[in-house]
C-alpha positions in Angstrom: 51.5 -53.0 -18.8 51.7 -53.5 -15.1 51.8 -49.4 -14.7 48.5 -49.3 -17.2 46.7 -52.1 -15.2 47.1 -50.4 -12.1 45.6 -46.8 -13.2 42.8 -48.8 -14.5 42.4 -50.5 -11.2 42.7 -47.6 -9.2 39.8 -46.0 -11.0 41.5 -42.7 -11.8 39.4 -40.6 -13.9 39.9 -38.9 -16.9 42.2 -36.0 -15.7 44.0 -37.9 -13.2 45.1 -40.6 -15.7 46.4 -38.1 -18.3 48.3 -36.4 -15.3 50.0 -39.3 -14.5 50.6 -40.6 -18.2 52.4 -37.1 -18.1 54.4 -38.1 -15.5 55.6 -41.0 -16.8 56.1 -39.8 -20.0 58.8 -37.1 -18.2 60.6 -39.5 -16.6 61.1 -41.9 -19.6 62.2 -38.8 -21.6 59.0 -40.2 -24.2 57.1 -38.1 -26.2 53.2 -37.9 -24.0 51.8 -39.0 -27.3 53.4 -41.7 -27.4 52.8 -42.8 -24.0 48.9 -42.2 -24.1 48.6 -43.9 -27.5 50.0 -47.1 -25.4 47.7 -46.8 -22.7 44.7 -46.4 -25.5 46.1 -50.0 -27.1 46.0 -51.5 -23.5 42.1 -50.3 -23.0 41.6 -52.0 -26.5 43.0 -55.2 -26.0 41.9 -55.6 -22.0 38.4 -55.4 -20.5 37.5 -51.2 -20.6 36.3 -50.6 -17.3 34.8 -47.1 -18.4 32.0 -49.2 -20.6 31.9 -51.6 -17.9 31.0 -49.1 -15.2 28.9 -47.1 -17.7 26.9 -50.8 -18.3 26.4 -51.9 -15.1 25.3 -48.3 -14.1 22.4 -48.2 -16.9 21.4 -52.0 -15.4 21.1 -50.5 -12.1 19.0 -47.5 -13.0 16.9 -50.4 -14.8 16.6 -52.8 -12.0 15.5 -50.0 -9.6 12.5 -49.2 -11.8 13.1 -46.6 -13.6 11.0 -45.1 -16.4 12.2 -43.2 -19.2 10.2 -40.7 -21.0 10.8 -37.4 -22.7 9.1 -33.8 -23.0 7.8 -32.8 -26.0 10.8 -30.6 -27.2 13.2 -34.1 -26.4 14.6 -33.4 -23.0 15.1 -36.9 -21.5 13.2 -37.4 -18.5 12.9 -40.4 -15.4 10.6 -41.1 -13.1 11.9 -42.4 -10.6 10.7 -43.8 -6.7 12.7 -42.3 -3.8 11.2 -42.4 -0.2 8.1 -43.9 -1.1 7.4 -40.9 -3.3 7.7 -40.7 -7.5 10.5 -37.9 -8.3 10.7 -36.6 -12.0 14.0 -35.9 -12.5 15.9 -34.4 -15.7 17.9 -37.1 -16.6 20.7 -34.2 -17.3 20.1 -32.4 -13.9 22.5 -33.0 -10.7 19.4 -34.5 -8.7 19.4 -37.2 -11.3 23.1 -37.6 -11.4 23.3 -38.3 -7.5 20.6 -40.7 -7.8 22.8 -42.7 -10.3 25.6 -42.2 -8.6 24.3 -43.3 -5.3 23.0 -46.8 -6.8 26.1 -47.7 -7.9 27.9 -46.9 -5.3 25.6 -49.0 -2.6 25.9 -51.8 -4.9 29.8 -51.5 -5.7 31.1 -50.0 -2.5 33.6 -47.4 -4.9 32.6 -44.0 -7.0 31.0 -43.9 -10.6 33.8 -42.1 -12.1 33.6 -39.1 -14.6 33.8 -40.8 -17.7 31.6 -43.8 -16.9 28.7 -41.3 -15.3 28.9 -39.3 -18.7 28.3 -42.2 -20.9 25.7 -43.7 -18.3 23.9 -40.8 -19.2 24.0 -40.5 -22.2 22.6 -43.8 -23.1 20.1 -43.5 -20.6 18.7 -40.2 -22.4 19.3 -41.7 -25.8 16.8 -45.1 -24.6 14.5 -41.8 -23.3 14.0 -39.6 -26.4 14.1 -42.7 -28.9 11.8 -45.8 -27.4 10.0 -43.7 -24.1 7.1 -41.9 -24.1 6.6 -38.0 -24.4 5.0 -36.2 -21.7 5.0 -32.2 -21.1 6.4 -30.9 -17.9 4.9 -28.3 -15.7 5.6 -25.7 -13.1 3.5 -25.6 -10.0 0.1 -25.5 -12.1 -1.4 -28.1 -14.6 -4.4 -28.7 -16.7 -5.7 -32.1 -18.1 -9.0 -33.4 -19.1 -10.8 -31.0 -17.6 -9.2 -31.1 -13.9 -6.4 -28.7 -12.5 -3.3 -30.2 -10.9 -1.8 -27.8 -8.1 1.6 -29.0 -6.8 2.4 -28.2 -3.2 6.7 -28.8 -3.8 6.3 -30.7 -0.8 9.0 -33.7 0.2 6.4 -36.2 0.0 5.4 -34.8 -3.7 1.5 -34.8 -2.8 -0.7 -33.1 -5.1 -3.8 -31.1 -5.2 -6.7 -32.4 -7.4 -9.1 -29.7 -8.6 -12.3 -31.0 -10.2 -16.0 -29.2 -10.5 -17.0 -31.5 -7.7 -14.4 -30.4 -5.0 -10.7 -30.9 -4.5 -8.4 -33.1 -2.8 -5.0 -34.4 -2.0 -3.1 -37.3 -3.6 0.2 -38.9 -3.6 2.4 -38.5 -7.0 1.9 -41.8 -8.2 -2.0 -40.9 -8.5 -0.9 -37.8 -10.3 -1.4 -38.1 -13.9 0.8 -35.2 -15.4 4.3 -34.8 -14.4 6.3 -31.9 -12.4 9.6 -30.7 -12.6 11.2 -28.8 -9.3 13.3 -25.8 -8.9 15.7 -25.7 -6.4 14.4 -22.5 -4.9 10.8 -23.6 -4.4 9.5 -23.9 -0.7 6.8 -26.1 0.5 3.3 -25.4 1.0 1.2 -26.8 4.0 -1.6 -29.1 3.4 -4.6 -27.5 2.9 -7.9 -27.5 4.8 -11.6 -27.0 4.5 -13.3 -24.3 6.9 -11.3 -20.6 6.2 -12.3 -17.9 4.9 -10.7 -14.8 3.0 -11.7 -12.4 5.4 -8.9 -13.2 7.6 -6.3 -12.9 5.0 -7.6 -10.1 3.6 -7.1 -7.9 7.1 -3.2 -8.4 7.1 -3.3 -6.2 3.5 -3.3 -2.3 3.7 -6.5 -2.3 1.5 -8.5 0.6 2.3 -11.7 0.7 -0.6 -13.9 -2.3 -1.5 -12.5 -1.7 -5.1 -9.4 -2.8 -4.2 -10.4 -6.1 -2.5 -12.2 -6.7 -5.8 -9.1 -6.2 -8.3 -7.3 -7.8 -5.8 -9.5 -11.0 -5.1 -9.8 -11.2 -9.0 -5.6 -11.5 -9.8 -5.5 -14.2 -6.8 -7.7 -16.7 -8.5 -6.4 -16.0 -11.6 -3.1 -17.3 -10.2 -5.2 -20.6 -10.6 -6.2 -20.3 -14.2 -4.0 -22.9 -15.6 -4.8 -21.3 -19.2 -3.3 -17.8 -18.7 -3.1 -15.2 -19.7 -2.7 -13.2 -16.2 -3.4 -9.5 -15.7 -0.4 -7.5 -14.1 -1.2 -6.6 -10.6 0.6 -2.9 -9.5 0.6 -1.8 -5.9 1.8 1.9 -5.8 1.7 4.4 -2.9 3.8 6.3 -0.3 7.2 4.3 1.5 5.3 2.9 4.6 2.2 2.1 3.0 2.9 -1.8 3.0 3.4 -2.5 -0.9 6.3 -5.4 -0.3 4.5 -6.6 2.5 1.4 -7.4 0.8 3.3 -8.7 -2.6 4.9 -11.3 -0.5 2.2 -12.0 1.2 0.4 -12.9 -1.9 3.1 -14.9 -3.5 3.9 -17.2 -0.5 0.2 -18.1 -0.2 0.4 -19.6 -3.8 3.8 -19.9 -4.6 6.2 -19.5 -1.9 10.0 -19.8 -3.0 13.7 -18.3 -1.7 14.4 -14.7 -2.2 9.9 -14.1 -3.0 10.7 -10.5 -4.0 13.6 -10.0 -7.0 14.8 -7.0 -8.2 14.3 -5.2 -11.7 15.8 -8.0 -14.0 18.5 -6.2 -16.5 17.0 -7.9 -19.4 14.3 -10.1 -20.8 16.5 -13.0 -20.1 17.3 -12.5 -16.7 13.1 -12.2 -16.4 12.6 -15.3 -18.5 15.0 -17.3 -16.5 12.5 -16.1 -13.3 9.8 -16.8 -14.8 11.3 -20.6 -15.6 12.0 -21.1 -12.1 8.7 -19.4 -10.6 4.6 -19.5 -11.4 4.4 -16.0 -9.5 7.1 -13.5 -10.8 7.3 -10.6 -8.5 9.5 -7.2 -9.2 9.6 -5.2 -6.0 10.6 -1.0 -5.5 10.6 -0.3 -9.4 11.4 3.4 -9.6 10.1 3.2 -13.4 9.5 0.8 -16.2 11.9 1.2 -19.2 10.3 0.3 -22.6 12.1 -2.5 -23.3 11.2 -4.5 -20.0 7.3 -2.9 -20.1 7.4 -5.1 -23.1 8.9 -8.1 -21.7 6.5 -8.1 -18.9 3.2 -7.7 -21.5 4.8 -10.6 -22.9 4.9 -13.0 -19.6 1.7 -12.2 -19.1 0.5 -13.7 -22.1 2.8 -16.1 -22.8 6.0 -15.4 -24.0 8.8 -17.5 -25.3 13.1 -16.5 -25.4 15.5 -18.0 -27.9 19.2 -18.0 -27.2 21.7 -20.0 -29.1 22.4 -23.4 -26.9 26.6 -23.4 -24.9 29.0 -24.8 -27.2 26.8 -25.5 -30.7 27.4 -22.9 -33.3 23.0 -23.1 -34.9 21.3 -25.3 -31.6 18.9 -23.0 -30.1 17.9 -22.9 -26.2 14.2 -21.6 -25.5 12.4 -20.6 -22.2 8.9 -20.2 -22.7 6.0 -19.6 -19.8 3.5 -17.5 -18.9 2.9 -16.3 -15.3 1.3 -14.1 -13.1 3.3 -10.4 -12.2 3.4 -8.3 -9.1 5.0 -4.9 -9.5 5.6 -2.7 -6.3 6.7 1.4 -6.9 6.3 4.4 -5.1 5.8 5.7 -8.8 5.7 4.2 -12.3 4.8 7.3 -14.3 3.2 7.1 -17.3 2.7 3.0 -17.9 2.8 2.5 -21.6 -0.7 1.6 -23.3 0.1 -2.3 -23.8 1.2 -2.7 -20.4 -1.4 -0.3 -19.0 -4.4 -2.6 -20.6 -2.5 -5.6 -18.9 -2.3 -3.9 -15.8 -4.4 -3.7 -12.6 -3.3 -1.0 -10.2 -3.7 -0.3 -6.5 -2.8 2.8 -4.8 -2.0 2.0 -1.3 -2.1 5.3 1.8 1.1 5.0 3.9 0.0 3.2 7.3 0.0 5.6 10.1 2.1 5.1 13.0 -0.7 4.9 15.7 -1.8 1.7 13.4 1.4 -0.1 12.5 1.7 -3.5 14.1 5.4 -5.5 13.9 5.6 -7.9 10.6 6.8 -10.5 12.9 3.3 -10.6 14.7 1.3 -10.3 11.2 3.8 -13.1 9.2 2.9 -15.0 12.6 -1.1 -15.2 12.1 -0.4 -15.0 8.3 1.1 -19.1 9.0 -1.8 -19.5 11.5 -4.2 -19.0 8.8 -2.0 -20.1 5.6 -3.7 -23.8 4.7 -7.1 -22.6 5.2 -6.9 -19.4 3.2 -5.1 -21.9 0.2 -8.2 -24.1 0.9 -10.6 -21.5 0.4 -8.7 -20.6 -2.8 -9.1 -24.1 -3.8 -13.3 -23.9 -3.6 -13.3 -21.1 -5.6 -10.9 -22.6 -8.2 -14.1 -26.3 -8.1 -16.5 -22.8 -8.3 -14.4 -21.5 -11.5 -14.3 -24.7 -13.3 -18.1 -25.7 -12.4 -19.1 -22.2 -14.0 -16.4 -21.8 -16.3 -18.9 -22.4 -19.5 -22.0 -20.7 -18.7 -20.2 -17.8 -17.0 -18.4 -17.4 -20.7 -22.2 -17.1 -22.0 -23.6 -14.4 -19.7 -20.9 -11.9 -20.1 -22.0 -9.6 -22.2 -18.5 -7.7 -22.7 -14.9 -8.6 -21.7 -11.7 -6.8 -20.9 -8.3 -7.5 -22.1 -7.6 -11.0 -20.8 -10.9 -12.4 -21.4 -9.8 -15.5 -20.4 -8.8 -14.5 -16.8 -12.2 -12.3 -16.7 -14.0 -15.2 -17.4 -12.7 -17.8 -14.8 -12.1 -14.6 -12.5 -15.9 -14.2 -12.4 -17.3 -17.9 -12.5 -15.1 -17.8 -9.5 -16.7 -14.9 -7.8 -19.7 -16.7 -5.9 -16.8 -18.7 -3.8 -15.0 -15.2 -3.1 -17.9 -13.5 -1.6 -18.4 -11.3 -4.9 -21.1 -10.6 -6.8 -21.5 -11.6 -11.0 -20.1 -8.4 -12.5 -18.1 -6.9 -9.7 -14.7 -8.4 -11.2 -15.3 -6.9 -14.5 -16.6 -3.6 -13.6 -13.9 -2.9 -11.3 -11.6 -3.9 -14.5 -12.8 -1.3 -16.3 -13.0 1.3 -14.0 -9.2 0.5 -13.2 -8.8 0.4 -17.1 -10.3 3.9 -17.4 -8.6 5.3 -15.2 -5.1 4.4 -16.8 -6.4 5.2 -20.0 -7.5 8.6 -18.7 -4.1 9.0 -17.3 -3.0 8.5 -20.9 -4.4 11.3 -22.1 -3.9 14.1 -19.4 0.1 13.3 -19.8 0.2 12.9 -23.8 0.7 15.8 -25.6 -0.3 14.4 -29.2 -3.5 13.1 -27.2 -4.5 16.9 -25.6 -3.4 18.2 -29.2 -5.9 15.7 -31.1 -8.6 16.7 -28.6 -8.3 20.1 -29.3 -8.1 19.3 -32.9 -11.7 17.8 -32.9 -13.1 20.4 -30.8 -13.7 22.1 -34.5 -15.3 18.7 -35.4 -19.2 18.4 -36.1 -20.8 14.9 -34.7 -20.0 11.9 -36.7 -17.6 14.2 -39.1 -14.3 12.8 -40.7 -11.2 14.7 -41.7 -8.2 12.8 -43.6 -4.6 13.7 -43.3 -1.3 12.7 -44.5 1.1 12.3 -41.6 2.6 15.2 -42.4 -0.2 16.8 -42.8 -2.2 15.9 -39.2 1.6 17.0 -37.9 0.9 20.5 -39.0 -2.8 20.2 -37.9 -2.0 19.0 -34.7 0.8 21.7 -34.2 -1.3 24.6 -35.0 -4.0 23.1 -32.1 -1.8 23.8 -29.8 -0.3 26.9 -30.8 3.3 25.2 -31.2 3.3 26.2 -35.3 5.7 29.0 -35.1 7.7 27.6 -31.9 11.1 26.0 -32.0 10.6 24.6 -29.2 7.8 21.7 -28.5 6.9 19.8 -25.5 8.6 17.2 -24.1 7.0 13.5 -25.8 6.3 16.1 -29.0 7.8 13.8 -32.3 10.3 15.8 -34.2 8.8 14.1 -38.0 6.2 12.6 -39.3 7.4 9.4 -38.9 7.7 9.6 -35.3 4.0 10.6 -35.2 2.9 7.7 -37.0 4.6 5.1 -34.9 3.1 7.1 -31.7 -1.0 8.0 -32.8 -1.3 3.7 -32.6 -0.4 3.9 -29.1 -3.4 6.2 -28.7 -6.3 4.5 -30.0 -8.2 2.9 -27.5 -7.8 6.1 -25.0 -9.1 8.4 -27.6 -11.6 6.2 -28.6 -13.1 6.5 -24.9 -13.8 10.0 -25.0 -15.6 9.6 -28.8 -12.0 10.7 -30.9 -11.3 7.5 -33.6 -8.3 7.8 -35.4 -7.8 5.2 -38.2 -4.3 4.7 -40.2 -4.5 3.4 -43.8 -2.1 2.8 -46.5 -3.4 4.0 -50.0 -3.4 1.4 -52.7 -2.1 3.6 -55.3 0.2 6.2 -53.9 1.7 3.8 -51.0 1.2 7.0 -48.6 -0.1 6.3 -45.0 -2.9 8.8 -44.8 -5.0 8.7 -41.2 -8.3 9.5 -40.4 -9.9 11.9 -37.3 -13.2 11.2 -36.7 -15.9 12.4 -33.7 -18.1 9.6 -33.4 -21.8 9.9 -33.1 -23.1 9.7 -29.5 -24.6 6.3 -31.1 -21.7 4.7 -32.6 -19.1 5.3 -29.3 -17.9 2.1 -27.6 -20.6 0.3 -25.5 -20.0 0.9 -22.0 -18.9 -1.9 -19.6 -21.6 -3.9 -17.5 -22.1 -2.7 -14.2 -21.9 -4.9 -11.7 -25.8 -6.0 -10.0 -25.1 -4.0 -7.0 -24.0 -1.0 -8.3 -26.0 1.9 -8.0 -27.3 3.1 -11.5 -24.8 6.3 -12.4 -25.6 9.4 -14.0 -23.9 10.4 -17.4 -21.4 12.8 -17.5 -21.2 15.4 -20.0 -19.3 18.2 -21.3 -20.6 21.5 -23.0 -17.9 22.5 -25.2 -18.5 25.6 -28.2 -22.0 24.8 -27.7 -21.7 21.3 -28.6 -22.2 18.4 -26.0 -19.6 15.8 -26.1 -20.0 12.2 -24.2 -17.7 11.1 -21.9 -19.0 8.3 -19.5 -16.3 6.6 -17.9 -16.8 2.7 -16.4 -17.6 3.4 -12.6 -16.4 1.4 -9.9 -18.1 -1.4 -8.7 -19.0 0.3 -5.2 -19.1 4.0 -6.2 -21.7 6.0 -5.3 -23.2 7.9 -8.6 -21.4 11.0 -9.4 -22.7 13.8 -11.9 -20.4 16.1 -13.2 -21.5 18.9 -15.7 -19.5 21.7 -16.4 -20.0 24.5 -19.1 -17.7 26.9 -20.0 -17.5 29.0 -23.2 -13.7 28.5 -24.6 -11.4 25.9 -24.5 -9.9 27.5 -21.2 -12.8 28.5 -20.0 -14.1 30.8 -17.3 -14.4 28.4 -14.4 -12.9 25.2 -12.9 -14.6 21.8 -13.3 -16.0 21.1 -9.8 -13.6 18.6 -7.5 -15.3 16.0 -6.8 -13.2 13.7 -4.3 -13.1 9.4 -5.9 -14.2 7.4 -3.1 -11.9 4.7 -4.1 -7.9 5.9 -4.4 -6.8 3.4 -6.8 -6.7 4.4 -10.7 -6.5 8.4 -11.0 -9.4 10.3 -12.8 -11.4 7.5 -13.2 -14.6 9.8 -13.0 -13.2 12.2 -15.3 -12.9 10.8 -18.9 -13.8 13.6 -20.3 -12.8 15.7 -24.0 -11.6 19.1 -21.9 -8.7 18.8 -20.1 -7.1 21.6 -18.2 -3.2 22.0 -18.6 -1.5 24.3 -15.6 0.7 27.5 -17.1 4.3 27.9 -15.9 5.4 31.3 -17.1 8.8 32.7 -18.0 10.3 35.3 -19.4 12.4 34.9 -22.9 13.3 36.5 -25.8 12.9 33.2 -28.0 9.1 32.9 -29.3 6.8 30.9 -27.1 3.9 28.4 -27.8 0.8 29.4 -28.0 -2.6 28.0 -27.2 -2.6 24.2 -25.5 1.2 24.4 -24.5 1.4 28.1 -23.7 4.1 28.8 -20.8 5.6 25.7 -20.9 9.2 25.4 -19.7 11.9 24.6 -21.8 11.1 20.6 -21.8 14.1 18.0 -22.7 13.2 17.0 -26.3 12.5 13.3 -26.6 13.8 11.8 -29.5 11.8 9.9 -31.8 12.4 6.8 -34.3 12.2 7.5 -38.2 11.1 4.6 -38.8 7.8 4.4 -40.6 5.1 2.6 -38.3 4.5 0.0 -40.8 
């Protein structure tokens, strides 16, 4: 008894009683069973010091003020006052732990031990989940009752107050909603009145006004505590200043450790960035595989990742959020079409030599300028919420993320733009990607030619199989073994891709429609040439813009529209070309974009022209669209049916 009163005394923990219960054991020559079912009637009969520790630990936490609450999915939560300031801590998280740990020992001038700490917990979370409160947690950025709640991660925990009236500081206990803290976030300075954006704005390689727009537009949408946020891609030449800028843009909203990550080797490596992070940013990409374009689409959205929860055989773990992407590349290729509508790209020039200044000297007056750029990002974000409702009235049409175009614009008078400008440059961006589409699609240049046989406003309906063979014999690949690279191999394959086609076709007047008949089961799809009359409306011009000309196309005698959205700051541009065959007899006139960003975003148009690489061979070669191709890497293609 004398042994067991003195491992008790001593305060061992779990590990280190056992070890010595070992010992003992050993030297009686007693079976450890034996020996540690002893020790177990000794902490039954006498005072357990474990429950004793754990108690007095729980009354400590009490007496200090503590408040218990939980999130809405159970976690237990405290909120706690350390240094004068309110901390929310996870009651399971090591801040939390040291807390309790630190109490107890002030008070009892010896450690918490393992054991006792555990069950401290544990009935601290238990009085959490089942008699306190349930709050939801945030990240950086918070919405309620129509104000916006902007933590600055600073030691003293002071927040920012956004209202339609104007914005200010307060301390955390004024806060009502609650944040939670990553241990990679980095402070923000306090921020003031009196900046402006145009000092910002000339430590970024921007080179058009189009580009300041797009841009301008993504940073206050970084405010938008509603989501969804567009995608913002910054490609050019090595040397043109595509990190620089990224990091830039995340430490003036959301500065942390390590700003730029590298491509993430799964969704859940992305999701766990996205948990620790309101701005997620992927720098040097040399491409975007299929499976993380689709991950991203879905963080900018909102997005949610279930994985089965450490040692439980059917608890599940989830990480949901929605956030804000930058992507830097020399070259992304060919972005698919559900990442390309998400996306808003900017082509950066490689900074010559003659004008390249040290990044030391432009992170230097980046810090000078920091807390009164963030405040003038703040007035737009009182602007955005004081204009949030009509601005959601006027807007005639909307892009993809309507709800970032909408606060984006009621923003726009406190960002030195004009009602429109955000939008138009959307499209333009939009068109240009989508026009990208179809110069690098082969189904897409096929399908045009197709419908170049078409009469305005007529209809043709195909099985899958069917438009296969229609769309082969376009482009002269009918008797050819050998198809272009992206070409599907079967009919199913073709249906899962013509989806992924829509909306760019639908720009230059080509509707395709997939239905499933009622009575045979067999998808059967429909090519249509819309009416000049029935095409998409085009996107609202921004007041400023100058009023553009309509491009057109002659094609076999028939006229086919193709008006592209034009940038914002464009100057018109009119483009007519005739020729008398597909090929034709002469080159559409070059004529140079003003702005870089968003290839052939003047040139939506049906005719496209495909450059000829000959080669001798013995095997037969296509004919028609694809004529002189190389011998291209076949791409294999899915079976599956698309529904």
């Amino acid at each position: 008894m004398e042994l067991f009163e003195l491992i008790v005394s001593s305060g061992l923990n779990a590990v280190e009683t056992d070890v010595v219960l070992k010992s003992v054991a050993a030297k009686l020559k007693t079976p450890i069973a034996a020996v540690r079912k002893d020790f177990q009637v000794y902490l039954g009969e006498s005072p357990n010091l474990d429950q004793n520790a754990a108690g007095e630990a729980v009354r400590l936490a009490l007496e200090a003020g503590l408040e218990l609450w939980h999130t809405p999915e159970g976690d237990g939560w405290t909120s706690v006052a350390v240094g004068g300031a309110l901390h929310h801590l996870s009651i399971r998280h090591k801040d939390f732990r040291t807390w309790l740990s630190g109490i107890y020992f002030e008070k009892n001038n010896k450690p918490l031990y393992a054991q006792a700490l555990q069950d401290a917990l544990a009935a601290l979370e238990a009085r959490a989940r089942f008699q306190g409160p349930e709050h939801p947690v945030y990240l950086r950025l918070a919405h309620h009752e129509g104000h916006i709640y902007f933590d600055l991660s600073r030691p003293d925990r002071q927040v920012v107050e956004i209202t339609p009236s104007g914005w200010r500081v307060i301390h955390s206990e004024e806060c009502p909603v609650r944040f939670r803290r990553t241990p990679h976030q980095l402070p923000l300075p306090l921020p003031e009145h009196g900046g402006n954006l145009e000092d910002f704005l000339k430590l970024l390689p921007l080179r058009e006004d189009r580009d300041r727009v797009v841009l301008l537009g993504w940073l206050i949408g970084t405010l938008n505590p509603h989501g969804g946020y567009p995608v913002l891609v910054f490609l050019g030449s090595k040397g043109a200043g595509k990190s620089f800028a990224t990091k830039l843009l995340k430490n003036l909203v959301d500065p942390s450790k390590a700003p730029l990550r590298s491509e993430p080797r799964d969704e859940t490596d992305l999701m766990v960035a996205a948990h620790s992070s309101h701005i997620v940013a992927l720098d040097n990409l040399s491409g975007i595989p299929p499976k993380l374009s689709d991950a991203v689409c879905r963080l900018s959205t909102g997005s949610g990742l279930g994985r089965r929860a450490l040692y439980t055989d059917a608890d599940e773990h989830v990480l949901e959020a929605t956030r804000p992407v930058l992507i830097t590349s020399i070259s992304l290729g060919l972005l698919r079409d559900d990442l390309a509508d998400r996306a808003l790209t900017l082509n950066l020039e490689r900074i010559e030599d003659t004008e390249r200044k040290p990044e030391r000297e432009l992170l230097a007056e980046f810090e000078r300028i920091r807390a009164k750029t963030l405040g003038v990002l703040l007035d737009a974000a009182v602007t955005a919420l004081a204009n949030l409702e009509t601005t959601s009235r006027e807007l005639p049409q909307l892009p993809r993320l309507a709800d970032w175009a909408i606060w984006a614009e009621a923003a726009a008078p406190a960002l030195g733009l004009k009602r429109g400008e955000i939008v138009g440059a959307t499209f333009a961006v939009q068109a240009g990607l989508e026009q990208d589409l179809l110069d690098s699609d082969p189904i897409a240049r096929a399908i045009i030619e197709l419908t170049l046989t078409f009469s305005e406003g007529e209809c043709r309906e195909y099985t899958t199989s069917e438009l296969l063979k229609e769309l082969e014999a376009a482009a002269g690949l009918a008797d050819s073994n050998r198809k272009p690279e992206g070409w599907p191999r079967t009919a199913a394959g073709l249906g899962k891709h013509l989806p992924r086609l829509q909306t760019a076709l639908r720009g230059v007047g080509v509707a395709i429609r997939g239905t499933r008949d009622p009575r045979t089961k067999n998808l059967r799809w429909s090519v249509c040439l819309e009416n000049r009359g029935e095409q998409p409306p085009h996107p609202p011009q921004p007041p400023q813009t100058a009023s553009s000309t309509t491009e057109n196309v002659a094609v076999v005698g028939r006229w086919v529209s193709a008006k592209p959205p034009q940038p914002p700051l464009n100057p018109p541009i009119s483009t007519v070309v005739a020729v008398d065959d597909f090929w034709g007899s002469q080159q559409p006139p070059q004529t140079e974009t003003p702005s870089s960003t968003g290839s052939a975003v003047d040139a939506v148009v049906a005719v496209v022209e495909y450059p000829q690489f000959l080669k001798t061979n013995d095997a037969p070669k296509p004919q028609g669209l694809f004529a002189g191709l190389d011998d291209p890497t076949r791409e294999a293609e899915d079976d599956a049916d698309y529904f």
